[in-house]
C-alpha positions in Angstrom: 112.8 149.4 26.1 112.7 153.2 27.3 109.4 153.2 25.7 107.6 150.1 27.1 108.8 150.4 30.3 107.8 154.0 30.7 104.6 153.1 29.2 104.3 150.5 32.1 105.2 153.2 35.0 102.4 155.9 33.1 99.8 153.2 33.3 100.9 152.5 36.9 100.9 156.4 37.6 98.0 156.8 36.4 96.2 153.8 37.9 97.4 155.4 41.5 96.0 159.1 40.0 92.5 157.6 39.7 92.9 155.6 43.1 93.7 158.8 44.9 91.1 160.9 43.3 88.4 158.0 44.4 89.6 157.7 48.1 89.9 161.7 48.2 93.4 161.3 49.6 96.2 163.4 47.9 99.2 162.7 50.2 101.3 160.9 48.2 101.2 163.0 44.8 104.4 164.1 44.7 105.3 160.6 44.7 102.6 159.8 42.0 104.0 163.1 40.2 108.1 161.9 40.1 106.4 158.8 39.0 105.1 160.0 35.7 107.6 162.5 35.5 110.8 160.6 35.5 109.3 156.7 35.0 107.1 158.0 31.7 108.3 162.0 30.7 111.9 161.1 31.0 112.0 157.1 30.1 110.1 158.8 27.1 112.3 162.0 26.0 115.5 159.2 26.6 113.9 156.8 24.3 113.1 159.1 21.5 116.7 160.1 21.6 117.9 156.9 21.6 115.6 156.5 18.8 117.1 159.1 16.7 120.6 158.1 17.5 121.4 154.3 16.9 124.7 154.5 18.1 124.1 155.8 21.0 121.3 153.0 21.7 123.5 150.1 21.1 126.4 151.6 22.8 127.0 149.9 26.6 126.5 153.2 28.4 122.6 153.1 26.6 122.3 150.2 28.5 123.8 151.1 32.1 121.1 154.9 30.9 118.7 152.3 31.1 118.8 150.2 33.9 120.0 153.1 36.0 116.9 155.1 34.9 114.8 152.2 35.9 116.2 151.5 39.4 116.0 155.4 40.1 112.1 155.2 39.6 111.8 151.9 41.5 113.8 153.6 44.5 112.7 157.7 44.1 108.9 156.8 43.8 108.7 154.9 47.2 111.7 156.7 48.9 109.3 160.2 48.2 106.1 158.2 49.5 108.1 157.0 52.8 109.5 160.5 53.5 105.8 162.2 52.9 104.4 159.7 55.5 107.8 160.5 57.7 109.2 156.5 57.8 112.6 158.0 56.6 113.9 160.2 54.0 117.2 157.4 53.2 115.1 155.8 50.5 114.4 159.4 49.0 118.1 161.1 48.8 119.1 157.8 47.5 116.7 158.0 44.4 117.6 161.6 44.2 121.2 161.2 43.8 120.1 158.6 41.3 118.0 160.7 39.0 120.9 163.3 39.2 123.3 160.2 38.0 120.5 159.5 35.7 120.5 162.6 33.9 124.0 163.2 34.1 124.8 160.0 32.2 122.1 161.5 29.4 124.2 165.1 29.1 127.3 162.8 28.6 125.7 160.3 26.0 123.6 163.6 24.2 127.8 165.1 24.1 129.9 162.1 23.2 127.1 160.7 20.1 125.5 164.1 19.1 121.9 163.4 17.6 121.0 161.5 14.8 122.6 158.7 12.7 126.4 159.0 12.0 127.6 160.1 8.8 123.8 162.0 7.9 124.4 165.6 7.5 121.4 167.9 8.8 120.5 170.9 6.7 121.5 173.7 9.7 125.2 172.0 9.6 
C-alpha cells in the first residue's frame, strides 16, 4: 500500500509541478516539494522496507506507519500551502509534528524488526 498510494501523491505532485510551470506561478512549491518528498520519497523508502521485512509489514504498528504516514501528507501538504498564502500556520505545525511522529514510528519499527526476513542470516553478520 506504501507503494500505490505514494505512486498516487507523485502523480498528484507532479500534475500540480506542470500546472505551476504553465501558470508561471511558483508560490506554493514548497507545498508541491513536501508533497513528493514525504507522500512519494518516503511512502516509497517505507514501503521498500516493509518489502524487505515481512514481519515488520504485517505487524499492527506497519499499519498505524501507514495510515499515520498518509494523514501527515493529507494535513502537511495543505497546512504548508495555507501558511505560504498566510491563512494560518495551525494546519502546518500540526502536519509537522506528524511527519516527526511519522518518522519516529519508522526508527522504532527499523529497531524493534531489524531488516530482512527473520531467521535469514546476511553474509556481513
Amino acid at each position: 500500500m506504501f507503494f500505490a498510494v505514494g505512486a498516487i501523491f507523485a502523480l498528484i505532485g507532479m500534475a500540480w509541478g506542470v500546472q505551476m510551470s504553465a501558470t508561471h506561478d511558483h508560490t506554493l512549491s514548497p507545498a508541491h516539494g513536501h508533497l513528493n518528498l514525504i507522500g512519494f520519497v518516503a511512502m516509497s523508502v517505507f514501503g521498500a522496507y516493509y518489502a524487505l521485512t515481512p514481519a515488520a509489514a504485517v505487524s499492527r504498528i506497519g499499519g498505524i506507519h501507514f495510515a499515520l504516514t498518509v494523514v501527515t501528507v493529507l494535513v502537511l501538504t495543505p497546512g504548508i500551502a495555507m501558511a505560504i498564502t498566510e491563512q494560518g500556520e495551525g494546519l502546518a505545525q500540526i502536519g509537522s509534528l506528524l511527519a516527526i511522529l511519522t518518522m519516529a514510528i519508522f526508527v522504532y519499527t527499523v529497531l524493534r524488526h531489524g531488516v530482512g526476513p527473520v531467521g535469514v542470516t546476511h553474509p556481513a553478520e
